[in-house]
C-alpha positions as CSV (number, residue, x, y, z in Angstrom):
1,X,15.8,-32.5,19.9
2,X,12.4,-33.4,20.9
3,X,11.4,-29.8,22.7
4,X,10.5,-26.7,20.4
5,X,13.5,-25.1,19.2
6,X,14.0,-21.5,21.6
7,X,14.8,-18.8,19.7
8,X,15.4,-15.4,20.8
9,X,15.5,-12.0,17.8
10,X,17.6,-9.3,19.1
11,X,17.5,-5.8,17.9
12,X,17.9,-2.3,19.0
13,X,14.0,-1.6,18.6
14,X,11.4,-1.8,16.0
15,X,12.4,1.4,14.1
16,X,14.3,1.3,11.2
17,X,13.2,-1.1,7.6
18,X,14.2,-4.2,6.1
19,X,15.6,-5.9,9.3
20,X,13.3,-5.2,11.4
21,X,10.1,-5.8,9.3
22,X,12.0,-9.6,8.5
23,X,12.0,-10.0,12.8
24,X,8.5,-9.4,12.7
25,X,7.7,-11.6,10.0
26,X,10.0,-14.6,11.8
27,X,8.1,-13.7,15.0
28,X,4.9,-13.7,14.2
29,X,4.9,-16.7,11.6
30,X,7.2,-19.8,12.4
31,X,5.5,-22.7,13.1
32,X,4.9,-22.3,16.8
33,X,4.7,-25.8,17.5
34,X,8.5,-26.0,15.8
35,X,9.8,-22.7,17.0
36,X,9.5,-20.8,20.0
37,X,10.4,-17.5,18.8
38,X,10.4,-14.8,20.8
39,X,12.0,-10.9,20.4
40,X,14.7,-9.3,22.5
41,X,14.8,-5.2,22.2
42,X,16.5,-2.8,23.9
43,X,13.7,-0.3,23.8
44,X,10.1,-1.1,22.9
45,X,9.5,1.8,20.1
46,X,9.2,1.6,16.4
47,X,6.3,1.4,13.6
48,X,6.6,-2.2,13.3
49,X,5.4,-2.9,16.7
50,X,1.6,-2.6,15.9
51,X,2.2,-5.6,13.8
52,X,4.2,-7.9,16.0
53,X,2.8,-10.1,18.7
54,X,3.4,-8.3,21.5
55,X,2.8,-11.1,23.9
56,X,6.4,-12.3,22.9
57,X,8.3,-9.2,23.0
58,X,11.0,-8.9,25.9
59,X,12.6,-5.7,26.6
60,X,15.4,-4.3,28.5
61,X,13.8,-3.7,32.2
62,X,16.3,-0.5,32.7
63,X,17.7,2.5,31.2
64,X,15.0,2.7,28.4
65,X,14.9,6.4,28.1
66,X,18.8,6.3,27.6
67,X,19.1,4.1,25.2
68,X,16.8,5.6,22.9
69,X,18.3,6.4,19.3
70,X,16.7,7.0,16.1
71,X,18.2,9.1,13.5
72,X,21.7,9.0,11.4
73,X,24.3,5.7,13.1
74,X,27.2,8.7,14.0
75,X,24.6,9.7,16.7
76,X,25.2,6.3,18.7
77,X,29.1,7.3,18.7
78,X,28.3,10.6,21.4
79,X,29.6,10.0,24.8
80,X,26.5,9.7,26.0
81,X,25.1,7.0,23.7
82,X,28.0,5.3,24.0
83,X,28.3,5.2,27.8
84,X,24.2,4.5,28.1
85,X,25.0,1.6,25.7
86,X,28.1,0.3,28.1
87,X,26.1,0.8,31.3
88,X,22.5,-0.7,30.5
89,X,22.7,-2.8,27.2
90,X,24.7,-5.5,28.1
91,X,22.9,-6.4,31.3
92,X,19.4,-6.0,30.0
93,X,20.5,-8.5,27.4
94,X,21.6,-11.1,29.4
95,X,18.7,-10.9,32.2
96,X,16.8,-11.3,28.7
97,X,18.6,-14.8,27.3
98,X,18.8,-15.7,30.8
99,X,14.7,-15.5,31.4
100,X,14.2,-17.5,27.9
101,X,17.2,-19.5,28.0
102,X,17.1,-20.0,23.9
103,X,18.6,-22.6,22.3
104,X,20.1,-19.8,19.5
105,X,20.0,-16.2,19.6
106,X,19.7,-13.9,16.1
107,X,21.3,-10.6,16.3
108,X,20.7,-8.3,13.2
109,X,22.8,-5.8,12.2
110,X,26.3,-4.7,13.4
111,X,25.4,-2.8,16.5
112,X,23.5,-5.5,18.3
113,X,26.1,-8.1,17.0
114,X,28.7,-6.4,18.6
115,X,26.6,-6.2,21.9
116,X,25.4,-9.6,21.1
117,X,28.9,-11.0,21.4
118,X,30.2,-9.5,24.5
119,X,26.9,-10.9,25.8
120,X,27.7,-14.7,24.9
121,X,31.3,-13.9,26.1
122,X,30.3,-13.5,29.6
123,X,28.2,-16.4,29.6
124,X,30.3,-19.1,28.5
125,X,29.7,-22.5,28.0
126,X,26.4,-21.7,28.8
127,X,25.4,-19.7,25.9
128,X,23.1,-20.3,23.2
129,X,24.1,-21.0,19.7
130,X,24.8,-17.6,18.0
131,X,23.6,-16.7,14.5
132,X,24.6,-13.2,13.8
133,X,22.2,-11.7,10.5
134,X,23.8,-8.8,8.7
135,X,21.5,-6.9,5.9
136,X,24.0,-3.5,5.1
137,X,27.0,-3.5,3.3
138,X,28.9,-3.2,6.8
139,X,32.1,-1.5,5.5
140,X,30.0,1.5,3.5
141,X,28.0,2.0,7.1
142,X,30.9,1.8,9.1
143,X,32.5,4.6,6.8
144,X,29.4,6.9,6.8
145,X,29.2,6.7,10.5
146,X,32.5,7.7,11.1
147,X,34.8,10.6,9.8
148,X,37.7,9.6,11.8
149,X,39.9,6.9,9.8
150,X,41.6,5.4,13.5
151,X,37.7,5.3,14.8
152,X,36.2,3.4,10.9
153,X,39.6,0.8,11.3
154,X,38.8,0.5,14.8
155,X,34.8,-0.5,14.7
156,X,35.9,-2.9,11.5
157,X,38.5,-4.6,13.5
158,X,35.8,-5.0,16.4
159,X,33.0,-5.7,14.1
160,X,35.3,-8.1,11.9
161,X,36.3,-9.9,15.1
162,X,32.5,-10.0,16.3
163,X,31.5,-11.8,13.4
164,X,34.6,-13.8,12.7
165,X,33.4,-15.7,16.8
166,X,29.4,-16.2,15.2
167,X,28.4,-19.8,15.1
168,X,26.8,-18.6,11.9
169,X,26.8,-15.7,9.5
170,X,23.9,-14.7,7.5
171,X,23.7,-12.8,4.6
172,X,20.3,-11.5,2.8
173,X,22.0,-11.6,-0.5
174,X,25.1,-14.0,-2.2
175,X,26.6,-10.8,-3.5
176,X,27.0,-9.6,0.1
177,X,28.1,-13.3,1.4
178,X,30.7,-12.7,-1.0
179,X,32.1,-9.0,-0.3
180,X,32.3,-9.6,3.2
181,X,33.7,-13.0,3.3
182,X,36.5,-11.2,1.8
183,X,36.5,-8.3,3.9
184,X,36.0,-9.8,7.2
185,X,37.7,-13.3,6.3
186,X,35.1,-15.2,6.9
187,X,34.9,-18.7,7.9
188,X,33.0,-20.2,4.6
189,X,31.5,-23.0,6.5
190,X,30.1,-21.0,8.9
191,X,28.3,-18.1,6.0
192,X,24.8,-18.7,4.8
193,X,22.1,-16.7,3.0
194,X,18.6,-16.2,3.0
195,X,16.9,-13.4,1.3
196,X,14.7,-11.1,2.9
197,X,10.8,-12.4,3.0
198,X,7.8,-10.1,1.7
199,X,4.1,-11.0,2.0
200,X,3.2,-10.8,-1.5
201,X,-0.2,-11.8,-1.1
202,X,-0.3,-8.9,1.6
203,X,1.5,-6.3,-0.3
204,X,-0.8,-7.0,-3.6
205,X,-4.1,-6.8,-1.4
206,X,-2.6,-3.1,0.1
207,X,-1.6,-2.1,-3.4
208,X,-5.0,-1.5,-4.4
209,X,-6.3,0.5,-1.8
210,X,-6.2,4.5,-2.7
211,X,-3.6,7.0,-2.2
212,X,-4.4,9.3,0.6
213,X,-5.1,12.1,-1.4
214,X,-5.1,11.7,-5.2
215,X,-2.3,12.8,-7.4
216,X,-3.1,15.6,-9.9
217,X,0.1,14.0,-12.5
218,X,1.7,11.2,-12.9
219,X,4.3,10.3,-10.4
220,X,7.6,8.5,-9.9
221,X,8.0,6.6,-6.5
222,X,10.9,5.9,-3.9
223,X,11.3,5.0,-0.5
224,X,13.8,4.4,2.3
225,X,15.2,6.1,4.8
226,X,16.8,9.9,4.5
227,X,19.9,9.2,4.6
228,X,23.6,9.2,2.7
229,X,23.2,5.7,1.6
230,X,19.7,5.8,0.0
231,X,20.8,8.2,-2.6
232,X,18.1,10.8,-2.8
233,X,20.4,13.5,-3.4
234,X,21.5,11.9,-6.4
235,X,18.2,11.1,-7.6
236,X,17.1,15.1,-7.0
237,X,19.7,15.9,-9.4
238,X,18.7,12.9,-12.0
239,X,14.8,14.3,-11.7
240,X,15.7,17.8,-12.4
241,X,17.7,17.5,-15.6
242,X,15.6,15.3,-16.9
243,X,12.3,15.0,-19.5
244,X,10.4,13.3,-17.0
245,X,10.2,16.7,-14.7
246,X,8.1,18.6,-16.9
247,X,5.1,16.5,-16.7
248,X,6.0,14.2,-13.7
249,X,6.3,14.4,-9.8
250,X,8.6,12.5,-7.5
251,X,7.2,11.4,-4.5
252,X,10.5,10.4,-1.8
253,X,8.5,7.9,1.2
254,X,10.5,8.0,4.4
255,X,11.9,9.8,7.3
256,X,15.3,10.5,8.1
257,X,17.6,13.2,8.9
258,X,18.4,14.3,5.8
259,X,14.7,15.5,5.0
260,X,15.7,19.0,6.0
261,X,18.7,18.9,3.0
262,X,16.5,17.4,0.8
263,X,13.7,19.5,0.9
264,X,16.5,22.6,0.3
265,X,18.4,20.9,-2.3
266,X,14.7,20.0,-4.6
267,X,13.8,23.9,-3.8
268,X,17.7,24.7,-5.2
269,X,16.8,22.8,-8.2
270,X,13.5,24.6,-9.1
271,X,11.4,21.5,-8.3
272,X,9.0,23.5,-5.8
273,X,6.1,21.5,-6.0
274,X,6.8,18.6,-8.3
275,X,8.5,16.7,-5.6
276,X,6.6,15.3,-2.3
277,X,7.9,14.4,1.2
278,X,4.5,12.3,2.4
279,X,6.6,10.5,5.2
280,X,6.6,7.0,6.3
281,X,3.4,5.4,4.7
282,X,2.5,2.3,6.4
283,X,1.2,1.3,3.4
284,X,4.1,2.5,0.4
285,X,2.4,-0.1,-1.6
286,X,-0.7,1.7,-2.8
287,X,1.7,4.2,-4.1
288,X,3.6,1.8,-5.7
289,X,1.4,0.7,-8.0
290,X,0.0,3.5,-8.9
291,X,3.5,5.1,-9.7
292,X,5.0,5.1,-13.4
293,X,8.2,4.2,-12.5
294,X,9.7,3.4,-9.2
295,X,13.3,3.9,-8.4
296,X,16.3,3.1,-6.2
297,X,18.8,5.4,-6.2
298,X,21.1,3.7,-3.3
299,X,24.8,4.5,-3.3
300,X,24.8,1.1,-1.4
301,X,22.3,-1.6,0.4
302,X,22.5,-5.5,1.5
303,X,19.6,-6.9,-0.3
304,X,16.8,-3.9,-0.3
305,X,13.2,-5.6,0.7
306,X,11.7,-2.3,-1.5
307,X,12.4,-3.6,-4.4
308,X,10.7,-7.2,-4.4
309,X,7.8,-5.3,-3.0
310,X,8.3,-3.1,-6.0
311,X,8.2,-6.0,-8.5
312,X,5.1,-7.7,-6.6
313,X,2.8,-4.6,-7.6
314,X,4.1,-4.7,-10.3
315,X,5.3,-1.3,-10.9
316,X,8.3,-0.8,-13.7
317,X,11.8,-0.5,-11.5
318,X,15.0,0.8,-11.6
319,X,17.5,0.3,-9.2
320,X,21.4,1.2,-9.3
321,X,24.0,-1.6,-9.5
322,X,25.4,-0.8,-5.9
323,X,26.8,-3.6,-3.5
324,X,24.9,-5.2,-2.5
325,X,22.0,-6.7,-3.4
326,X,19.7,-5.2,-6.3
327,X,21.8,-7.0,-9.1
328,X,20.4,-10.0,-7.5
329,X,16.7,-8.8,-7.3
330,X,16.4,-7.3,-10.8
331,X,16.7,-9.3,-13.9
332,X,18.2,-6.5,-15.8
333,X,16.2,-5.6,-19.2
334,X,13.5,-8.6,-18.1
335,X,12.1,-7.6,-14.5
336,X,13.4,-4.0,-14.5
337,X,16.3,-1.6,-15.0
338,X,19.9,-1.6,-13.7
339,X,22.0,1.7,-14.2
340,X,25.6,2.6,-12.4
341,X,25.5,3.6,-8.9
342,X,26.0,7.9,-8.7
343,X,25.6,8.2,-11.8
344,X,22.6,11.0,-12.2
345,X,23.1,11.8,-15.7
346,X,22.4,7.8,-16.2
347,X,20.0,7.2,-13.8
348,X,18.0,10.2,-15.6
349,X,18.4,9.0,-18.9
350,X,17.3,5.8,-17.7
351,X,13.9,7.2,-16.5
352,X,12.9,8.9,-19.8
353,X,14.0,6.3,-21.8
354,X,11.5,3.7,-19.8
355,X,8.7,6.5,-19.5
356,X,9.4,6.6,-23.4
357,X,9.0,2.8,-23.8
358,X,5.8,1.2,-22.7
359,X,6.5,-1.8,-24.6
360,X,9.7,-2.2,-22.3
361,X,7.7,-1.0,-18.9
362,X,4.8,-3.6,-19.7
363,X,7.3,-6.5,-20.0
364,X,8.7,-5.4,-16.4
365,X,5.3,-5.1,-15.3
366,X,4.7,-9.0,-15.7
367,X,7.7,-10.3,-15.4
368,X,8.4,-8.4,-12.3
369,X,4.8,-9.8,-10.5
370,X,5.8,-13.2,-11.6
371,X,9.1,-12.8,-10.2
372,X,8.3,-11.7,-6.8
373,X,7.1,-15.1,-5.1
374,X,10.8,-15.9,-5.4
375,X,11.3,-14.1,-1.9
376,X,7.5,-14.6,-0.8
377,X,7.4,-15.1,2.6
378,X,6.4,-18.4,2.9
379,X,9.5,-19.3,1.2
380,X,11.9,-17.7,3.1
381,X,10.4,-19.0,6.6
382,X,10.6,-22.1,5.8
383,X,14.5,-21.4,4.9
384,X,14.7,-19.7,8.2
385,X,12.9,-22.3,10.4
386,X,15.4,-25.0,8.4
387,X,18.5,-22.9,9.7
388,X,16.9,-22.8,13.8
389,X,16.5,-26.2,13.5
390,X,19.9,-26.8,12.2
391,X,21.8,-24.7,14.4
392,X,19.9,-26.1,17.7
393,X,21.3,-29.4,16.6
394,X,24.6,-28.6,16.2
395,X,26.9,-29.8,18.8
396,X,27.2,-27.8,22.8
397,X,28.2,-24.7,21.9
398,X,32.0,-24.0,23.5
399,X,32.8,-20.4,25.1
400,X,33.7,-17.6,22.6
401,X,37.0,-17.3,21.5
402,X,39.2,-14.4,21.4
């Protein structure tokens, strides 16, 4: 192929974390004169937009105002979400493939997949080559979302047939290629992985700008979103019955809509003060390496992006064992910690034993900056270009099957 490789990103908006901050990443530095790369979202909101090129963001020309969701995924399942999404979403993504005509198309995450491929369907013959990029553990979200056991075997059926039709299936971490080639039967052939990029050059300039207030104690960090997966809830109860308590604070980064619960449950536990709600930081690295610990509490993930930027500023981590993804970032006892996901009584030994240890904490310290350029950015865009390029020269893409 002698013209630039098309591609389009697809995604529900620019809100959210790991995903979207790897679009962002792909759009603003592939090789232009490789890759076109331009981004597809259904609404034009988020954090991450002041940092993407905005000259090659598309978005849906209609129905903005009704297809805007943020907040927990059972949300999207309300009549009205789900009729907005039926009504406006697949036409404003085919005017938007149709404009661009790209030679493949990279949905991420289930939702837009699922849109993605009803898209493609419609267009037959015609349609680009379809790479659809996964970064949860898709059976955990699918449960969390949904009470109902006929609506969770529904969606998997759906979402299992959706990804079963993909030209390509990407995983951010081996451990999740794995699970879900067994849960969704995937075709091997098709499944390939590519971890999610940080800047660590970026991250480690950040790091050392100051806090925005300064911390009277020591602190131990997280971050993520407020929600069931993340863990907080477990890691509340960890903080509280442990040694670290007395002469430490938390500090939780994020927004979601669990904060509410949160804030109760840490006031429930006594905490009152010791533990602080700053909100998304648009720089969580300053805290970072400032912290004593930092800690991932995650009932379950796909391959969390916090935690290489964890190890790049070199703060000591601990991270659960959960599928998927952190057993693969952390070398355990070398580059950090790994404890059994909820497990609070272990994940708060776990902390006082490494606040007890500085030995053990300065070994993570170096080993876990000198592991970090392993999923630099540079890296990972180059394994990204490498899978455009190979999928624009596959062979004609035929109509989606059934």
């Amino acid at each position: 192929m002698n013209e630039r490789v098309r591609v389009m990103l697809l995604l529900s908006s620019l809100h959210g974390g790991g995903a979207e901050r790897v679009a962002v990443h792909l759009l603003n530095r592939c090789d232009p004169g490789l890759i076109d790369v331009r981004m597809g979202l259904l609404r034009k909101a988020g954090p991450f937009l002041r940092d993407a090129d905005a000259g090659r963001i598309d978005t849906s020309p209609i129905g903005q105002d009704w297809l805007a969701f943020e907040g927990h995924n059972s949300g999207f399942y309300r009549p009205r979400k789900l009729i907005a999404g039926a009504v406006f979403a697949p036409a404003n993504v085919s005017t938007m493939i149709r404009a661009h005509r790209p030679h493949v198309v990279m949905s991420f995450l289930k939702g837009i997949s699922v849109l993605t491929y009803f898209v493609l369907k419609g267009l037959g013959e015609a349609r680009p080559r379809w790479i659809a990029r996964e970064g949860n553990n898709t059976d955990k979200v699918i449960d969390d979302e949904l009470a109902n056991p006929a609506g969770r075997a529904l969606i998997k059926s759906l979402t299992r047939r959706c990804y079963r039709a993909a030209d390509c299936f990407l995983a951010n971490s081996h451990e999740m290629a794995r699970g879900l080639h067994d849960s969704l039967d995937l075709d091997r052939t098709r499944i390939r992985v590519i971890h999610n990029p940080i800047d660590v050059a970026h991250i480690q300039r950040l790091a050392r700008e100051p806090l925005p207030r300064p911390q009277a104690r020591p602190f131990i960090v997280t971050a993520g979103r407020l929600e069931y997966q993340k863990g907080h809830d477990l890691l509340l109860r960890a903080f509280a019955a442990s040694e670290a308590a007395k002469d430490h604070d938390l500090v939780i980064l994020g927004r979601g809509s669990r904060e509410g619960d949160l804030k109760r449950q840490a006031a429930a536990l006594g905490l009152g003060s010791r533990v602080k709600f700053p909100g998304f930081s648009a720089n969580p690295w300053a805290w970072f390496s400032k912290a004593r610990l930092f800690v991932l509490p995650s009932r379950w993930e796909g391959c969390p992006s916090v935690v290489a930027e964890a190890l790049a500023c070199g703060v000591p981590t601990l991270v659960t064992a959960c599928d998927f993804g952190p057993r693969e970032l952390i070398e355990h006892g070398q580059s950090g910690w790994v404890v059994p996901p909820e497990d609070p009584a272990a994940f708060g030994v776990a902390m006082d034993m490494l606040l007890a240890q500085p030995e053990l904490t300065q070994r993570f310290r170096v080993n876990g900056a000198a592991r970090a350029p392993t999923f630099d950015i540079g890296r990972m865009v180059e394994a990204y270009t490498n899978l455009f390029l190979e999928q624009a020269a596959a062979p004609r893409a035929l109509a989606l099957g059934a």
